[in-house]
Every structure is written in C-alpha cells, then in structure tokens.
N, C-alpha and C positions, 0 to 999 in steps of 0.2 A: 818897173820904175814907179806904176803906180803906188803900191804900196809903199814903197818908200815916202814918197811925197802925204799918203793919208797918215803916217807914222809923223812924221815931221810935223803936219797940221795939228794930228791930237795930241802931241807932248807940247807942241806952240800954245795951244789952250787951255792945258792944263799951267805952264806957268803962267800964262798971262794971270788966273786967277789963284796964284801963291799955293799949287800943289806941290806938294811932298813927295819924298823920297818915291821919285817916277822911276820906274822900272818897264822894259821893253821888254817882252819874252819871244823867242822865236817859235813857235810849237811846230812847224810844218811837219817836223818828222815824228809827232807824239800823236796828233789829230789831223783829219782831212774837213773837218767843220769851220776852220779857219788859222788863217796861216798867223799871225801875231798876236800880242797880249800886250793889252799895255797897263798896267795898276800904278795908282797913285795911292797920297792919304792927304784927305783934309780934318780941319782940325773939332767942325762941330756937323750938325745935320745941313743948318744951311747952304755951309762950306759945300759939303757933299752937293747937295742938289744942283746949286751953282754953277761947281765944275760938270759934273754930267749936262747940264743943259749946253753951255758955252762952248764943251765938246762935239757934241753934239750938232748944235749951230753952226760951227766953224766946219764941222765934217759935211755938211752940205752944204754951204757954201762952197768947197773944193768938190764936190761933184759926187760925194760916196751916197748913195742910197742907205738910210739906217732904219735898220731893219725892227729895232724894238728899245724901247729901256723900259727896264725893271728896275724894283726899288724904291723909285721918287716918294712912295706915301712915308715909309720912314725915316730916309735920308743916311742910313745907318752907312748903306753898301748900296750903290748905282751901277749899273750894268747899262753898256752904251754898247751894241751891237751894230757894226755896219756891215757884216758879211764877211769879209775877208779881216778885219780888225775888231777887236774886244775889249774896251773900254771897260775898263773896273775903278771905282773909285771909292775909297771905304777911310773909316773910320779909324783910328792906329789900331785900339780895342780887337775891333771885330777882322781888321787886315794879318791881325797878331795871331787872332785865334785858328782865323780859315790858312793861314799861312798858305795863299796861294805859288808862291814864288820855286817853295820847295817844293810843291808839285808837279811845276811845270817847266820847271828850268833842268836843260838840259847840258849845260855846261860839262866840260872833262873832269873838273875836281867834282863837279854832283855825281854824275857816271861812276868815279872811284871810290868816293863814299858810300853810294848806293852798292857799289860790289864788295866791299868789304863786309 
C-alpha cells in the first residue's frame, strides 16, 4: 500500500505543476532495482526542474527517502529516485527520442507485438 499512496503523491505533483502526458509503468517483473516508473513531459528546462524538485518535495513530505536526482544542470531530462519509485521527467524532444515507455511497458499488446 505504500507505494501506491508514493505513486499517488508523485503523479499529485506532477499535476499540480501542469505535467504532461504522465505515464505509470509497473516494472516489478522486468527489474528488481525498483518496482514503478513514472514519466511525464514538461514543456521548457524550467518546467523540467520545477516538476522534479515539487516531486521531489512532496515525495518527502509523505515520508519516501529520495535517493538522488540527476539532470537538474540541464533541465532537458530529471531523474527523481526514491527507491522503490523513479521519477522521470523530460522534455517531449529528448522523452520522443529515449522512448522510455516502449521499453518498459509491459502490457499484453506490447508482449504481442514484441513476439511477432
């Protein structure tokens, strides 16, 4: 239940500060380094820095220990690690290019695509 409620918190954050197309990803059964993923896109660098810190903020204020962020000198792409959650927040550009989503979503029509 915990991570539901740290999941809850960081997509809460993420809109309060007008993130985009947020995305949850489950990884539990792809990686043992942590169980969710959660990516947004904001629209400039400050946008970026913004939402990672707010996340951030708001993730310890509900009690998660955060472990690192990466990124903040560019602003391009922010990486908010709290342990069990992975906070990604990127730029549409550089979200389009790393196309994280298709690598780690494991959805049944990903699973049949990826087998064909």
């Amino acid at each position: 239940m915990r991570l539901n409620k740290l999941q809850q918190t960081a997509v809460s954050a993420l809109e309060d500060i007008k993130g985009r197309d947020i995305k949850v990803l489950d990884v539990r059964k792809l990686t043992s380094f942590y169980d969710c993923m959660i990516i947004a896109s904001a629209d400039s660098n400050r946008q970026v820095k913004a939402l990672a810190f707010h996340v951030r903020d708001k993730l310890k204020e509900a009690g998660a220990t955060i472990l690192g962020v990466e990124g903040e000198e560019s602003g391009e792409w922010v990486l908010v690690d709290c342990g069990d959650i992975v906070v990604h927040v990127m730029q549409p550009a550089v979200r389009t290019y790393y196309n994280l989503e298709e690598l780690w979503d494991i959805s049944p029509a990903q699973r049949r695509a990826r087998a064909a």
